[in-house]
C-alpha positions as CSV (number, residue, x, y, z in Angstrom):
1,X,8.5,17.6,10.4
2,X,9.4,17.8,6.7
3,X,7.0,16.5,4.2
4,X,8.0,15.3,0.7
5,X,5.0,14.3,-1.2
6,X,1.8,16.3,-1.2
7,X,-0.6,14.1,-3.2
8,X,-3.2,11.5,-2.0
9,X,-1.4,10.2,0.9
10,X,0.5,13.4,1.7
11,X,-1.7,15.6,1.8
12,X,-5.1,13.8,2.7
13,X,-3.2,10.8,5.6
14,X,-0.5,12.3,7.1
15,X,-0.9,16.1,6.5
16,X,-4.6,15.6,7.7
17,X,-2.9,14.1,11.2
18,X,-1.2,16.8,11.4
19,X,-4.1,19.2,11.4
20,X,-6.3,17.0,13.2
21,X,-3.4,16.6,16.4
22,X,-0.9,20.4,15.8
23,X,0.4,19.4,19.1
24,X,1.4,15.9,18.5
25,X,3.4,16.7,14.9
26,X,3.6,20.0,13.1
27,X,5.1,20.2,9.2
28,X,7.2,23.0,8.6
29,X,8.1,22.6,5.5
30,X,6.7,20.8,2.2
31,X,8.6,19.5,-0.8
32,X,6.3,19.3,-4.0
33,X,6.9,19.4,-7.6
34,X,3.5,20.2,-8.6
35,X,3.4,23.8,-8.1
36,X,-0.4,23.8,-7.4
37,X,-0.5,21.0,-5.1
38,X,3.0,23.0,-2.8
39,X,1.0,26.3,-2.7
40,X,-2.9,24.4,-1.5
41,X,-0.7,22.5,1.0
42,X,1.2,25.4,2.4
43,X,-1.6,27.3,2.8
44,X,-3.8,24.6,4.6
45,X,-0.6,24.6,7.1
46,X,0.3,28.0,7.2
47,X,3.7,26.9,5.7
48,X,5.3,30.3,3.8
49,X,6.4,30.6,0.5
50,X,10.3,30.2,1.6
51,X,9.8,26.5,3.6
52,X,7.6,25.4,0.4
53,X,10.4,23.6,-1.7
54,X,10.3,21.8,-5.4
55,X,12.5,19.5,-4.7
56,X,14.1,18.3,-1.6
57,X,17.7,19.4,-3.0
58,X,16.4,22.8,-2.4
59,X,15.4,22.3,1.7
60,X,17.1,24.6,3.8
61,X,15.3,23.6,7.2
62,X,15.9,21.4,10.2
63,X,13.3,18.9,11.1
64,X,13.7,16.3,13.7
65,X,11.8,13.7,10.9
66,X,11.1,13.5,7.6
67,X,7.7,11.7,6.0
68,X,8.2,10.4,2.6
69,X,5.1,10.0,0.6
70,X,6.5,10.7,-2.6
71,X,6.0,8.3,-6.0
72,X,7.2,5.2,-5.5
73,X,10.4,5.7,-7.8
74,X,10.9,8.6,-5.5
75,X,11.5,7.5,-2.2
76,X,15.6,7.2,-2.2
77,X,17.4,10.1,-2.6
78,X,14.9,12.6,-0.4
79,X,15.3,9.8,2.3
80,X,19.2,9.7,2.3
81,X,18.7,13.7,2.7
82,X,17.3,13.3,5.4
83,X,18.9,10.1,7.1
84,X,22.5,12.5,6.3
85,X,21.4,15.0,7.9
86,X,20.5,13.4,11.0
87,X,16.1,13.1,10.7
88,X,14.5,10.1,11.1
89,X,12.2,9.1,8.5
90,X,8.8,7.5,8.0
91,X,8.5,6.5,3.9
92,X,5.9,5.1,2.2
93,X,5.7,1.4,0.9
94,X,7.3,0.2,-1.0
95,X,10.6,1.6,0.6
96,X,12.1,1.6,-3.4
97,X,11.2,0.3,-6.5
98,X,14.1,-2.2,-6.2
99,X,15.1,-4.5,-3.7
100,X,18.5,-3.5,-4.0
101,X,17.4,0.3,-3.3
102,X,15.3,-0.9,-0.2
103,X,18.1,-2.1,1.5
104,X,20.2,1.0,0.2
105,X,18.0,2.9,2.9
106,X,18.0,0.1,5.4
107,X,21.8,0.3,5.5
108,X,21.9,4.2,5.5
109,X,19.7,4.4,8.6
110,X,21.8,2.1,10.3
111,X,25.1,3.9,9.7
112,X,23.2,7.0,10.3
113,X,21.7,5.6,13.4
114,X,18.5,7.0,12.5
115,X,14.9,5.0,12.6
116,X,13.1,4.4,9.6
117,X,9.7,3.6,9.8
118,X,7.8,1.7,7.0
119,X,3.9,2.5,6.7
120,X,2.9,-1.1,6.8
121,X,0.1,0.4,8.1
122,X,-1.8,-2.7,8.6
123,X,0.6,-3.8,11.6
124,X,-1.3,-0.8,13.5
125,X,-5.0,-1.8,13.1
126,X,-7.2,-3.8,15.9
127,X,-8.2,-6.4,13.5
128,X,-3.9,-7.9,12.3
129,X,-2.9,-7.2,16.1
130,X,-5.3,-9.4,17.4
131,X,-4.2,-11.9,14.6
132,X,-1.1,-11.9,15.4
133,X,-1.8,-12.8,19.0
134,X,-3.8,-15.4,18.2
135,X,-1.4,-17.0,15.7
136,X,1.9,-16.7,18.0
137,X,0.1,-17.7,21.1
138,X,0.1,-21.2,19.4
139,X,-4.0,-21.5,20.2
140,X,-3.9,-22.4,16.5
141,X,-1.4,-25.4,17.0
142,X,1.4,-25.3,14.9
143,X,1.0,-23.9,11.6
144,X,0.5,-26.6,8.7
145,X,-0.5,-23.8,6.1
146,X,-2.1,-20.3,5.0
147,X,-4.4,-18.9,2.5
148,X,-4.4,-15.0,2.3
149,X,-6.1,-13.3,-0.3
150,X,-6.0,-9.8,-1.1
151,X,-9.3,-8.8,-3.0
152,X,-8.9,-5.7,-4.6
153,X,-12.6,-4.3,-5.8
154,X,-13.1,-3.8,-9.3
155,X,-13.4,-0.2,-9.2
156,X,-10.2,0.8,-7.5
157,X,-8.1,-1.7,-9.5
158,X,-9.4,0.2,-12.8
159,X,-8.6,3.5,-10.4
160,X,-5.2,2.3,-9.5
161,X,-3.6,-0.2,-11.6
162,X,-5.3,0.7,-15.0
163,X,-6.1,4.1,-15.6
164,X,-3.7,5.2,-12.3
165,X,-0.7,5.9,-11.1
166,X,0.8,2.0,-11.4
167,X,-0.8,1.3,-14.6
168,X,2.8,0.8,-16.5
169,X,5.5,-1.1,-15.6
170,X,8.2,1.3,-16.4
171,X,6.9,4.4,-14.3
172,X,6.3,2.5,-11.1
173,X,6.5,-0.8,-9.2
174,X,5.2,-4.4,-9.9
175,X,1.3,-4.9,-8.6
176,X,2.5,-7.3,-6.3
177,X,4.8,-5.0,-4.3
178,X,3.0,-1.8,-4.5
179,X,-0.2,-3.5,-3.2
180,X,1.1,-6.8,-1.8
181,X,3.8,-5.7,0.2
182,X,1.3,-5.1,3.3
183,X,0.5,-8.6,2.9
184,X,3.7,-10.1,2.8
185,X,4.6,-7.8,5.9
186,X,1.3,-9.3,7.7
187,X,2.8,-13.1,6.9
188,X,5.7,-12.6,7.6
189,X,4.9,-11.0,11.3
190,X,2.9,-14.0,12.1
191,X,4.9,-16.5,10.6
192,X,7.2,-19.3,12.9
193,X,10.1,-19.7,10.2
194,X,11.0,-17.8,6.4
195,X,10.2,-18.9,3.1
196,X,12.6,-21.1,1.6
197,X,11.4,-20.8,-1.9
198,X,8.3,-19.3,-3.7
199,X,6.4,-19.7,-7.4
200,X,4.2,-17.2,-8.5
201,X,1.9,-16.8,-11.5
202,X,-0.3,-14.5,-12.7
203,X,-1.0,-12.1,-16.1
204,X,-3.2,-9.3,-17.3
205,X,-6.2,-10.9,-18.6
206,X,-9.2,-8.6,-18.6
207,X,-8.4,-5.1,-19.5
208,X,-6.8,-5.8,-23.3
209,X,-8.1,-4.1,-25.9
210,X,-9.7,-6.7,-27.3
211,X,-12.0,-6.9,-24.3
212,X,-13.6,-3.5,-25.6
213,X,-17.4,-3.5,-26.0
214,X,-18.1,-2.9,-30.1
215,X,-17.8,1.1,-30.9
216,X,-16.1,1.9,-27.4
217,X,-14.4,5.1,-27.9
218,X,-11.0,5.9,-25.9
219,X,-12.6,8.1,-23.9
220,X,-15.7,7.2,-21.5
221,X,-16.5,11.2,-22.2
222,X,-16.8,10.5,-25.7
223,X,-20.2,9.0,-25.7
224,X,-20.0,5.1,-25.3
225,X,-22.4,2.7,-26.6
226,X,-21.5,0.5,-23.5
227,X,-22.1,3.5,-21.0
228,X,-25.2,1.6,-19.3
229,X,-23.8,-2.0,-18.4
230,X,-20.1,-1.2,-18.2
231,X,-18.8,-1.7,-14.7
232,X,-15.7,0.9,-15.2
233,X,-17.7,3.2,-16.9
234,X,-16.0,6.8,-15.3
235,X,-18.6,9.3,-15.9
236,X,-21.2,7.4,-13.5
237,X,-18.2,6.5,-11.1
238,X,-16.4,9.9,-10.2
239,X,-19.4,12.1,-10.6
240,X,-20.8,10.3,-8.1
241,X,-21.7,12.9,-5.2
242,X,-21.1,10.1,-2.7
243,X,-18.0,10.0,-3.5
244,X,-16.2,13.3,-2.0
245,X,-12.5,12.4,-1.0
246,X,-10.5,9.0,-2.1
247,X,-10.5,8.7,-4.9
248,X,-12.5,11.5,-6.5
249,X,-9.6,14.1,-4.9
250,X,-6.9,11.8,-7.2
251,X,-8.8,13.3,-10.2
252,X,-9.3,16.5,-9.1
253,X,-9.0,19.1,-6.5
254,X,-12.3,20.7,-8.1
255,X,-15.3,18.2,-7.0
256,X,-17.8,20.4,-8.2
257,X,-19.6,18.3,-11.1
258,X,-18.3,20.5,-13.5
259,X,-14.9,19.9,-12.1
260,X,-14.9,16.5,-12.0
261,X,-16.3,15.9,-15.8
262,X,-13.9,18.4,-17.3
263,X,-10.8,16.5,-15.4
264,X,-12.2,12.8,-16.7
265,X,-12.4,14.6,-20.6
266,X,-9.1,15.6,-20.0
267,X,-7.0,13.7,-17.8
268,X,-6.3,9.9,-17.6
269,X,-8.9,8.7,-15.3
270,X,-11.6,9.5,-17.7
271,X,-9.8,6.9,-20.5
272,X,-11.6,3.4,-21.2
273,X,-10.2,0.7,-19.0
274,X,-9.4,-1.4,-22.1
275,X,-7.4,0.7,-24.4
276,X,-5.7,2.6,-21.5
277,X,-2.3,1.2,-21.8
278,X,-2.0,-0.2,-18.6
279,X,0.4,-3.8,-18.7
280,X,0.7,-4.7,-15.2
281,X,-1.5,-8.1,-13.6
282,X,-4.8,-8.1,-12.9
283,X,-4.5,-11.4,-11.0
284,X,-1.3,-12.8,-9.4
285,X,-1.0,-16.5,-7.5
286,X,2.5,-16.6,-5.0
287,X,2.7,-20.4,-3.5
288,X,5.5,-19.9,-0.4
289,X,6.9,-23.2,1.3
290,X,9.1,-22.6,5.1
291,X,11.6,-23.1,6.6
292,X,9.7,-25.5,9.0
293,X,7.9,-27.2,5.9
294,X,4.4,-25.5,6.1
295,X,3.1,-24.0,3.2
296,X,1.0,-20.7,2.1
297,X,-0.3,-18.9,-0.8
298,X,-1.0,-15.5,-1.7
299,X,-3.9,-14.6,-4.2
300,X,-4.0,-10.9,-5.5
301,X,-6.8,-10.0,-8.0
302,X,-8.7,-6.7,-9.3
303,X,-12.3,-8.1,-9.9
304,X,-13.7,-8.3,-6.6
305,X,-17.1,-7.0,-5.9
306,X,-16.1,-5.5,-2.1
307,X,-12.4,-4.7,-1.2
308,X,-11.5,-7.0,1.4
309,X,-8.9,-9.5,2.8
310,X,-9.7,-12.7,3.5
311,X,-7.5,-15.5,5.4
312,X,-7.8,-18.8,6.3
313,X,-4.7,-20.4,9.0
314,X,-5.0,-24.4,9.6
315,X,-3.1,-25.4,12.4
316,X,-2.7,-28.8,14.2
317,X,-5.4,-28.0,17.1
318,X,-7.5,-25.2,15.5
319,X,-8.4,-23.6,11.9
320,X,-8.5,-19.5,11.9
321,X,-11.1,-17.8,8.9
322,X,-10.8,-13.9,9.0
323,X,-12.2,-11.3,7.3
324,X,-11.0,-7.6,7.4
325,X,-13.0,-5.4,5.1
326,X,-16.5,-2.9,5.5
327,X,-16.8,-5.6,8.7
328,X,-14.0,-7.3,10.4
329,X,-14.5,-10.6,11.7
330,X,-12.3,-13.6,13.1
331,X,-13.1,-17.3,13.9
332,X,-11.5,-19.9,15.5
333,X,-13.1,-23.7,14.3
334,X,-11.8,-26.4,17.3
335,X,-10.7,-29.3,15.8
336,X,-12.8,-32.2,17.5
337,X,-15.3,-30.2,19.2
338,X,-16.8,-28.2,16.1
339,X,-16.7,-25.3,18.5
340,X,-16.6,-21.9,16.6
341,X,-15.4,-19.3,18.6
342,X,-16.1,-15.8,17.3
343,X,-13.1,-13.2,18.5
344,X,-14.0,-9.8,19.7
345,X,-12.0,-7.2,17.6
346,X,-12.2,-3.8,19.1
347,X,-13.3,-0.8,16.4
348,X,-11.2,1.3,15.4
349,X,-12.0,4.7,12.7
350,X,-9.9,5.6,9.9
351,X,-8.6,5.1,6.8
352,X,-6.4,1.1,6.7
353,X,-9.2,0.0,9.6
354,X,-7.6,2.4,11.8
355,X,-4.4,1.7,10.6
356,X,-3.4,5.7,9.4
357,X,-4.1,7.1,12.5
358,X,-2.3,4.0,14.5
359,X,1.0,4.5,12.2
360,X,1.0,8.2,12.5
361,X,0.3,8.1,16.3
362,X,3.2,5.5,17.1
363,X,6.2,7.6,14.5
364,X,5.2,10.9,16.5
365,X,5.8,9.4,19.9
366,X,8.8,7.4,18.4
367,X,10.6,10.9,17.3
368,X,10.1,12.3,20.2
369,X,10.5,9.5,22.9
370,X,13.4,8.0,20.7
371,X,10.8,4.4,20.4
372,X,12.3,1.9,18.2
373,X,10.4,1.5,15.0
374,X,7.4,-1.1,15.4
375,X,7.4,-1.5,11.2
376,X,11.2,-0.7,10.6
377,X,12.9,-0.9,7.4
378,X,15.1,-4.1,8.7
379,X,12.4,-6.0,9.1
380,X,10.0,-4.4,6.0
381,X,13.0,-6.1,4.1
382,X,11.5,-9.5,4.5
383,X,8.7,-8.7,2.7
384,X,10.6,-6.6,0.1
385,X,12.3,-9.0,-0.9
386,X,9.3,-11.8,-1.5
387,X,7.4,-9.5,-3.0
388,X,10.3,-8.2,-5.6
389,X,10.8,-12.3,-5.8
390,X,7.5,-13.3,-7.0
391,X,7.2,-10.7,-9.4
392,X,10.4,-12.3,-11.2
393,X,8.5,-15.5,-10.9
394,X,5.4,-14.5,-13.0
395,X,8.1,-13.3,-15.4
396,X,10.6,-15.9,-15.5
397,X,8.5,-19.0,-15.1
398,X,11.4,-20.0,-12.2
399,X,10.8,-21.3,-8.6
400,X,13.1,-18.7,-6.6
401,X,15.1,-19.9,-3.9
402,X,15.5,-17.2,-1.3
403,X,17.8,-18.8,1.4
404,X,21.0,-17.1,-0.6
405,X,19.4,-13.4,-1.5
406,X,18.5,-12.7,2.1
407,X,21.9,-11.1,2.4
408,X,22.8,-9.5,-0.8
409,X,20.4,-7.2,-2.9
410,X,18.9,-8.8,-6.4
């Protein structure tokens, strides 16, 4: 396989599968811009200088599949490549920063009769399969309406979304489809109609500058007065020894403690979460009705204390409260009875609750058995397409009908 993209994901998910299982998928050949991160990543995978590429214009080498885990705003053009050229592709969500560029590379895969995968990754763990199950096999009654909340801990949505690499607006993609795509996959899996129409609010209201502690300099290096009692304060977070790959190896390849201080004095990760810049939501409210007439919301927000998704289904016969974080738990509440049945969830390891290793394990057998893709882009669309909608809600103020985009890009 080809990989374009050797950064968190690249290198540390799906190039770590590939070392972990060489007879299952072997990458021959790596497309990186950053010169340092092509060389470390060749030489982890004995790739040689000639198959390490800095941009994918440059590959010269049949692969059977390509894995996209480029930026977001970088997913396109090395995907057609490789859909032309007769690969079959697994790209990271979001497929595009657009809708109209998702279903760009829906469309070429399906001229190009290629697959292309979609690393909803969530589809793969224990915990959403045996969801799913329970919501189709119509235990729950039908449907009436859904809560599903997607909790982001404090410290990662400083991480991602403030000092990180989706901090602006204009260099990546909208909160809600970067990080809410997953969850609009999940509802959309277990859902008995589409959305009709959708309404979404939601703003930056925490990390402004004028949220600063008194004397805060822009730096936390810098010596702030604040230092002790400030959650986001960097210092104590990424020189934390605990903390030894994600997402310490984001800021730096050197985890020594010299390492890591010298990249948070230099680097943007070590900037104070409320003069950073950043201008995307912290919190972000999307309130769906069906096709059938049920309803369901989706809460995002950045200020919880334990990353974790919660859910709550209410159907006619039965009411469905899950949790999927550290622990993983699902129960059914009978209507009537009070019964409270607590579901057995098998364990699973890895990164996504098992989800990295699922999605990886599922695209290598689907290359080489010719599978069809369990989280394809025809059907990632669906949840493309709200998330890209709701985010012109917040904006625009306007209730979006979807009934008439579902078959031309917006």
């Amino acid at each position: 396989m080809i990989l374009v993209g050797a950064g968190q994901r690249g290198r540390y998910v799906y190039g770590d599968y590939a070392r972990r299982y060489p007879d299952s998928i072997r990458i021959v050949a790596v497309v990186e811009p950053d010169a340092g991160r092509r060389r470390r990543f060749g030489e982890i995978h004995n790739i040689p200088p000639s198959r390490q590429f800095a941009d994918h214009e440059s590959v010269g080498v049949d692969a059977p599949a390509w894995i996209i885990a480029s930026s977001d705003r970088h997913h396109v053009e090395p995907a057609l490549a490789a859909l032309s050229g007769g690969a079959h592709v697994l790209v990271e969500k979001p497929i595009a920063a657009t809708y109209a560029d998702s279903r760009r590379l829906v469309d070429a895969a399906r001229l190009a009769r290629r697959q292309l995968h979609v690393a909803h990754v969530l589809r793969y763990t224990p915990f959403f399969t045996t969801l799913n199950e329970i919501v189709r096999s119509g235990r729950l009654g039908e449907i009436i309406t859904v809560e599903h909340r997607e909790n982001v801990v404090y410290w990662h949505m400083a991480h991602s979304f403030v000092r990180g690499n989706w901090a602006r607006g204009e260099t990546s993609t909208p909160m809600v489809v970067q990080k809410c795509c997953h969850d609009f996959d999940i509802l959309e899996w277990n859902a008995a109609a589409p959305v009709r129409r959708l309404h979404s609010f939601g703003s930056l209201m925490h990390f402004r500058p004028e949220h600063a502690p008194p004397g805060a300099p822009p730096r936390c290096t810098d010596g702030c007065p604040a230092a002790d009692s400030c959650h986001y304060e960097a210092t104590r977070l990424y020189t934390n020894e605990a903390w030894s790959g994600w997402p310490v190896h984001v800021v730096t390849d050197d985890l020594s403690p010299a390492g890591r201080l010298q990249a948070l004095k230099e680097g943007p990760y070590g900037r104070c979460v409320y003069t950073a810049g950043s201008d995307v939501v912290d919190h972000q409210v999307v309130a769906m009705e069906r096709a059938d007439g049920s309803t369901g919301t989706l809460i995002m927000h950045g200020h919880a204390a334990e990353e974790a998704r919660t859910m709550r289904y209410d159907g006619t016969h039965a009411t469905l409260r899950g949790y999927f974080g550290r622990d993983q738990s699902i129960e059914i509440h009978q209507r009537g009875s009070g019964e409270v049945e607590k579901v057995e969830i098998r364990y699973a390891t890895g990164g996504h609750g098992g989800g990295d290793g699922g999605l990886m394990e599922y695209f290598t057998r689907a290359v080489t058995a010719d599978l069809p893709a369990r989280t394809s882009g025809e059907e990632a669309l669906e949840s493309h397409l709200l998330a890209f909608a709701a985010e012109e809600s917040r904006v625009t103020g306007r209730t979006i009908d979807l009934d008439d985009r579902r078959d031309r890009p917006t």
